[in-house]
C-alpha positions as CSV (number, residue, x, y, z in Angstrom):
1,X,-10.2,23.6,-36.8
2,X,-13.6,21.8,-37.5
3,X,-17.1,23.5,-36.1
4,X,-19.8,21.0,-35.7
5,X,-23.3,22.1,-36.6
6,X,-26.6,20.0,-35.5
7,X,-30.4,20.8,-36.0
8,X,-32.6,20.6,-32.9
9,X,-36.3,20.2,-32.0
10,X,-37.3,18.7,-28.8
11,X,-34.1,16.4,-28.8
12,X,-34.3,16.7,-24.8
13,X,-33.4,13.0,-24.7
14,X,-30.8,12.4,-26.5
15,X,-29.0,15.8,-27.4
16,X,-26.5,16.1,-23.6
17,X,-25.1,12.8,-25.1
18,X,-24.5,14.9,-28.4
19,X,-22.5,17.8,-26.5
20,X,-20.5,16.0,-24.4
21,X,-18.8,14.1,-27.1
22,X,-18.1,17.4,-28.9
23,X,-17.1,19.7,-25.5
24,X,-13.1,18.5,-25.7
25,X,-13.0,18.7,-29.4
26,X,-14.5,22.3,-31.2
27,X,-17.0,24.3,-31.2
28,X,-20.6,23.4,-31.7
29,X,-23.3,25.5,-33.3
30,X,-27.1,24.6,-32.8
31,X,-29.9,25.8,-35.2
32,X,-32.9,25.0,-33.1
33,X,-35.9,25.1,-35.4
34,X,-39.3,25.5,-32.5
35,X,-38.0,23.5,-29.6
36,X,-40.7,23.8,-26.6
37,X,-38.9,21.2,-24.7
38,X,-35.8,21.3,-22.6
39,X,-33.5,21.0,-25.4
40,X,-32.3,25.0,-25.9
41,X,-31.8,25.1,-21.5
42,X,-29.4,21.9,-21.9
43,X,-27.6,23.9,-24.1
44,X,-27.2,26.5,-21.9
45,X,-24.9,24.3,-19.8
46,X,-22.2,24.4,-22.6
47,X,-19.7,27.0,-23.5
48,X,-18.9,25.5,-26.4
49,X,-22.5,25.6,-28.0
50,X,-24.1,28.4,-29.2
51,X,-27.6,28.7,-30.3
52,X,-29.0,30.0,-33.7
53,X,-33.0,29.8,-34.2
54,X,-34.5,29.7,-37.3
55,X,-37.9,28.2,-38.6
56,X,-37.9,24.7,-40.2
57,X,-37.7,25.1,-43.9
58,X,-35.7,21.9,-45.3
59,X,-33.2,19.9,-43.9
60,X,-30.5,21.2,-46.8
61,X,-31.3,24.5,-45.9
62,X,-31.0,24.2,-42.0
63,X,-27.9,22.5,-42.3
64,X,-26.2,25.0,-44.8
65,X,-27.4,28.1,-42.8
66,X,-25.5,26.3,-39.4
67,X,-22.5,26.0,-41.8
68,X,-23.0,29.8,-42.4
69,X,-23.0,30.8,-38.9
70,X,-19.5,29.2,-38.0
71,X,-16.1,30.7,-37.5
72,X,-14.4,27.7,-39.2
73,X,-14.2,26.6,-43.0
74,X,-14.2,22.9,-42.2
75,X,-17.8,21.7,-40.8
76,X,-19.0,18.6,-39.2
77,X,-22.4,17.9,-39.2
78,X,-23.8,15.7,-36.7
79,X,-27.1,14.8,-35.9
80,X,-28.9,15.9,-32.6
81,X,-29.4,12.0,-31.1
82,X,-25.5,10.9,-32.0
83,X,-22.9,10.7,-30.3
84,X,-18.6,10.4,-31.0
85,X,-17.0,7.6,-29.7
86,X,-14.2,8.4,-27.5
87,X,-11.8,7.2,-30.8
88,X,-13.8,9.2,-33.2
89,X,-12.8,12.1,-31.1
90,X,-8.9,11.8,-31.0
91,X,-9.4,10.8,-34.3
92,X,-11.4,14.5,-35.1
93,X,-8.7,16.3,-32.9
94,X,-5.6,14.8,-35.2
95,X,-6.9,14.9,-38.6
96,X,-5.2,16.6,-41.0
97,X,-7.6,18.1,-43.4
98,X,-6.9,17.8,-46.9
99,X,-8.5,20.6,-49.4
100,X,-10.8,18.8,-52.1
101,X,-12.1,16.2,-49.9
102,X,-14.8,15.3,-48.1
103,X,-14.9,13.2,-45.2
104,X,-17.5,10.4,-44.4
105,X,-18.0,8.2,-41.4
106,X,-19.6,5.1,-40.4
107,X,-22.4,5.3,-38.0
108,X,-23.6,2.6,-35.3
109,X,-27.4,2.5,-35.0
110,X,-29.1,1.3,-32.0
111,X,-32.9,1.1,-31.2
112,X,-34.2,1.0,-27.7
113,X,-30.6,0.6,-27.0
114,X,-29.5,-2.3,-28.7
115,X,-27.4,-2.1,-31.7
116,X,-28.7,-3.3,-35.2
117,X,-26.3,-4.9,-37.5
118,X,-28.7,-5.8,-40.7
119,X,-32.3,-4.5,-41.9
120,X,-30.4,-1.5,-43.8
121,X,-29.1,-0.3,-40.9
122,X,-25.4,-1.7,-41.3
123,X,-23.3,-0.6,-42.6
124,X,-24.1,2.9,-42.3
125,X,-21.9,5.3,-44.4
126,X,-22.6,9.2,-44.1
127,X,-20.2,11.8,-45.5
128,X,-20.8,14.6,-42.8
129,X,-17.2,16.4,-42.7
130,X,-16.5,19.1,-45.5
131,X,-15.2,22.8,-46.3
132,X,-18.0,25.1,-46.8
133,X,-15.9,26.9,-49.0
134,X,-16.0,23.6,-51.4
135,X,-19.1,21.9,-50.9
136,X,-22.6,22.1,-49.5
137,X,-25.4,19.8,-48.7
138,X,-28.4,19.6,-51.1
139,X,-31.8,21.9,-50.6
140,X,-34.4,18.9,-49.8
141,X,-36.9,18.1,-47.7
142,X,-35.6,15.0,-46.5
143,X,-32.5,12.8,-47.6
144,X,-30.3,15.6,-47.7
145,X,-26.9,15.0,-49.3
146,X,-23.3,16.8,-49.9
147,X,-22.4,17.9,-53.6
148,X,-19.5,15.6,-53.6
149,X,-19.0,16.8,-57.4
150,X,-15.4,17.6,-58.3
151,X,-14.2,16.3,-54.7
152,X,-12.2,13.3,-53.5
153,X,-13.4,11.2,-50.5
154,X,-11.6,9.6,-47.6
155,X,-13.6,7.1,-44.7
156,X,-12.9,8.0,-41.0
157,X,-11.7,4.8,-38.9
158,X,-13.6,5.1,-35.9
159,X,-17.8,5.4,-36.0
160,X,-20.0,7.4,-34.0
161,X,-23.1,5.9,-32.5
162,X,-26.6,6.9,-33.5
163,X,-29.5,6.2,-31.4
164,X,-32.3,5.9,-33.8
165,X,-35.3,5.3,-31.6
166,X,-36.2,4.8,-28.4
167,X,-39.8,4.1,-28.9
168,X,-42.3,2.5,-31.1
169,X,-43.7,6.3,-30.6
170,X,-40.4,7.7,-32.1
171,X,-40.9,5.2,-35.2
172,X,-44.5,6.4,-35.8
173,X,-43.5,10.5,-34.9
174,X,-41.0,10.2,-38.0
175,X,-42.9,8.2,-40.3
176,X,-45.6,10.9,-40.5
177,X,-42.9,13.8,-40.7
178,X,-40.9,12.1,-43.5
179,X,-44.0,11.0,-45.5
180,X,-45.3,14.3,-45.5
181,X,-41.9,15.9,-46.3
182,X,-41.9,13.1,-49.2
183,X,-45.1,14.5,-50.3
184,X,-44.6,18.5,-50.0
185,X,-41.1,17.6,-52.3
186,X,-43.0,15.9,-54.9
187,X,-46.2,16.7,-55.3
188,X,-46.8,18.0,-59.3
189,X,-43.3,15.9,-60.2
190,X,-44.2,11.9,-59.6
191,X,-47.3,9.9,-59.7
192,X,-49.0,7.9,-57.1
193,X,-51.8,5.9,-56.9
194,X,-53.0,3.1,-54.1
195,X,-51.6,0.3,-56.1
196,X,-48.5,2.2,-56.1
197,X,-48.4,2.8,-52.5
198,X,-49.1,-1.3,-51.7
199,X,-46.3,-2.3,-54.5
200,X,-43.9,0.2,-52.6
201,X,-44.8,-0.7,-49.3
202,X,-44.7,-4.5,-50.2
203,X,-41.4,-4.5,-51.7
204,X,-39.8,-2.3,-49.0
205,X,-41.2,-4.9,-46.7
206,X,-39.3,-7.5,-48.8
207,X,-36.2,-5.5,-49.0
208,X,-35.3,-4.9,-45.3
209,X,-36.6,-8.0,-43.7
210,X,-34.9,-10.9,-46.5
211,X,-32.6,-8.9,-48.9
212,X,-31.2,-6.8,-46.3
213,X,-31.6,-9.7,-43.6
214,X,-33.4,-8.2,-41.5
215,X,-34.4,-11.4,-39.5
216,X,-31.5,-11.3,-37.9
217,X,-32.1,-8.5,-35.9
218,X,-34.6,-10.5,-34.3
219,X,-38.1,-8.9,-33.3
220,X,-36.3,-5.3,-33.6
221,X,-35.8,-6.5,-37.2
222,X,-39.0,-7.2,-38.0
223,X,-40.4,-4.0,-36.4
224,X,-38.0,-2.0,-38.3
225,X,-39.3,-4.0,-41.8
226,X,-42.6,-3.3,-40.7
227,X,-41.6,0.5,-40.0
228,X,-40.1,1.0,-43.2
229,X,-43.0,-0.5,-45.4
230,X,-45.4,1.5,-43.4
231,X,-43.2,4.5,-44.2
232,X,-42.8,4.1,-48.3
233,X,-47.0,3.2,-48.0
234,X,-47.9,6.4,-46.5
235,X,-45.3,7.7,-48.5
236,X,-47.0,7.7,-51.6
237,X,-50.7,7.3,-50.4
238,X,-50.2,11.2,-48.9
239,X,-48.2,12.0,-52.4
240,X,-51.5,10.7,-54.3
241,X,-53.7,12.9,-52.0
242,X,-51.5,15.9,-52.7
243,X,-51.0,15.4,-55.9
244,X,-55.4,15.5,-56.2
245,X,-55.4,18.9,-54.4
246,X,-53.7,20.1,-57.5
């Protein structure tokens, strides 16, 4: 049997979506890290869900610890605004687990509701199912991986759906969380400077909106370039400031 474990706070708007995929298939653990909003009394509604509460330390950590508190070796981790498809589901309840492997799926992305098929965003490969026993996912701030040392890999068929954003606001919220995570991980171990933080944020620009064709997404796509050079410019203008407290 496979537990799913997803971090919360303040996920009031997208996290229902997130339990009533799961509610047919396994049991569902929630590590809520501070939420003030309605997120822990949605939960409430499920049987299927129970609630841990921990403070924030890293992403690695949260994750690992919700591994810790289930009653099943095999894990799925899955984010508090996604979602399985109804394939993704049967697919979830028939699998036959194979020791030594780790699973990833492929993740549909949507902003304000409408999917995104290029700026970086597709295709979208995550590894998310794995035995604790085997495996476990790295201790960092942000961009938080498995160990996938020593293991095989196999590719679920069917996706599950991820909705990003829903707002410029939600763009903004996590560019100033990541940046600062990027920072806090950092600081003491890479060098910044503004020229540094220009160059990054120029190139990221680049990256997302021609190399990744990001112009197709229309004027999403161009946000979403926009976004992400805004996010590797604060990026290392906060690592430079951090790195001057020293």
């Amino acid at each position: 049997m496979i537990t799913f474990v997803t971090l919360s706070k303040n996920n009031e708007n997208t996290i229902k979506k997130t339990f009533e995929s799961t509610k047919e298939v396994a049991p569902h653990i929630l590590v809520d890290t501070g939420s003030t909003d309605a997120t822990l009394e949605i939960a409430a509604h499920y049987p299927h869900v129970t609630v841990f509460k921990h403070p924030f330390t890293t992403y690695g950590e949260m994750r690992n610890l919700g591994a810790f508190y289930a009653n099943t070796d095999w894990i799925f981790a899955l984010d508090s605004d996604e979602e399985l498809t109804p394939d993704l589901q049967k697919e979830l309840t028939n699998i036959s687990l194979e020791s030594g492997t780790a699973y990833r799926v492929s993740s549909k992305n949507f902003y304000r509701g409408k999917e995104i098929k290029y700026s970086g965003w597709s295709p979208d490969y995550k590894f998310r199912l794995y035995n604790r026993n085997e495996t476990s996912f790295t201790n960092r701030k942000v961009h938080e991986n498995l160990n996938l040392t020593q293991l095989s890999t196999k590719t679920l068929a069917a996706p599950l759906l991820h909705y990003s954003y829903d707002s410029v606001h939600d763009l903004l919220n996590k560019m100033d969380r990541y940046s600062t995570l990027f920072a806090e991980e950092f600081v003491g171990k890479k060098k910044s400077s503004y020229g540094k933080a220009a160059l990054k944020g120029v190139w990221t620009f680049w990256k997302t909106y021609i190399l990744k064709r990001g112009f197709l997404d229309g004027k999403e796509g161009l946000l979403i370039a926009k976004y992400n050079a805004q996010t590797a410019f604060y990026k290392y203008i906060k690592l430079m400031e951090y790195n001057e407290r020293l």
